[in-house]
C-alpha positions in Angstrom: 68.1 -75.3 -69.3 65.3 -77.6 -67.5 62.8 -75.4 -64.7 64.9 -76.3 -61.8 68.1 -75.1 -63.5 66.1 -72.1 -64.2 64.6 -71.4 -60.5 68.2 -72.5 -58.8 69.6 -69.8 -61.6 66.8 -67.1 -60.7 67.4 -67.4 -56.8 70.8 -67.2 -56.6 70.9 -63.7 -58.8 67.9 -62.7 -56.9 70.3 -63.5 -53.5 73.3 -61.6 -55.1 71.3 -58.1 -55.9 69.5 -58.2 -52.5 72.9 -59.0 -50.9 74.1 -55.7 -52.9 71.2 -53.7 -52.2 70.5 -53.3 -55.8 67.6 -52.5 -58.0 67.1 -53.9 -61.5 64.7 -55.0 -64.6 64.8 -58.3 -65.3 63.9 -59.5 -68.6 63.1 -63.0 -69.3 63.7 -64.2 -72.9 64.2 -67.4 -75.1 63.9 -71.0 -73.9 63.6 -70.1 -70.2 60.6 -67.6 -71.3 59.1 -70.6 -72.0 59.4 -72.0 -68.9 59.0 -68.9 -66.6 55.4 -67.8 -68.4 55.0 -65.8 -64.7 57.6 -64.3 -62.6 56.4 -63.4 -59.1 58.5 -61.1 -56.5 57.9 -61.5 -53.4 56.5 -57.6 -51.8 58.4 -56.3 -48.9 56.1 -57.5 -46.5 56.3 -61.1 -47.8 60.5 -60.5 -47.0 60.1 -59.4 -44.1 58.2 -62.7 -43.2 60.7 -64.8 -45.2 63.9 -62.9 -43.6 62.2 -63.6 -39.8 61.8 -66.8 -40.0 64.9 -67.4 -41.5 66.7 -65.5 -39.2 65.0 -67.6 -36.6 65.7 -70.8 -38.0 69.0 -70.3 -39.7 70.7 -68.1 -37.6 71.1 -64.1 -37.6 74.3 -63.3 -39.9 72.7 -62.2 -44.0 69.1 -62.7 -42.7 69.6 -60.2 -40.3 71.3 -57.9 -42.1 68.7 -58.1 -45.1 65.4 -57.6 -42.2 67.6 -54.2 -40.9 68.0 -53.3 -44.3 63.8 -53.6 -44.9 63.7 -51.6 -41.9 60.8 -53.0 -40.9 58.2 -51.5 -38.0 57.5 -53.0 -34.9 54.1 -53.8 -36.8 55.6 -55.6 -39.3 57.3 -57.3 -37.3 55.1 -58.9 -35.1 52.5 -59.4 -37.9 55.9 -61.5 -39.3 56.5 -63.6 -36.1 52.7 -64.4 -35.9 53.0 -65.6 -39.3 56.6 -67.4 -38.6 54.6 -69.2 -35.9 52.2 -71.3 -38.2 55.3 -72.7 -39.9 57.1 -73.8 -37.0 55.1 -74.0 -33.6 57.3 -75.6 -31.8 58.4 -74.5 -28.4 61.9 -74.1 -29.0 61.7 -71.8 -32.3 59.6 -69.5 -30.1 62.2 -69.1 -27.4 64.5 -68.6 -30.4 61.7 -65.9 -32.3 61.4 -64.0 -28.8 65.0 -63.8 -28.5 65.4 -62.6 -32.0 62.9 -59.9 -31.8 64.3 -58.7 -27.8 
């Protein structure tokens, strides 16, 4: 297993336990160990970002169930949609970021 196979295999069981709201350990071992050296997971803040601009750019449906489920405060969210706004600027992702957070 190369890196990418290893990152596309990591994602999609990292989108399958957040799509069932469950916890786990993950332990990394053998050949991909050596690959993987670091592991980083992304804080709740940092998905609440991620799951914003998504939402925004992709359209509501999993992204915005997974942002309800971080229950995030109106803090949060703005703090998210500032940040969402240095990746896209354009005009029409803020009409579409406005209407998301209305």
């Amino acid at each position: 297993m190369d890196q990418t196979q290893t990152h596309e295999l990591l994602a999609a069981l990292g989108e399958q336990l957040a799509a069932q709201a469950v916890r786990f350990e993950l332990v990394v071992i053998g050949g991909s160990a050596l690959l993987a050296l670091t592991v980083h997971f992304a804080s709740r803040i940092d998905q609440i970002h991620f799951k914003l601009y998504a939402m925004v750019d992709q359209g509501a449906g999993k992204h915005e169930a997974d942002l309800r489920a971080l229950a995030p405060t109106t803090d949060e969210l703005l703090e998210a949609a500032r940040w969402t706004r240095t990746h896209d600027p354009s005009e029409g992702f803020r009409e579409e970021l406005v209407a998301a957070l209305a």
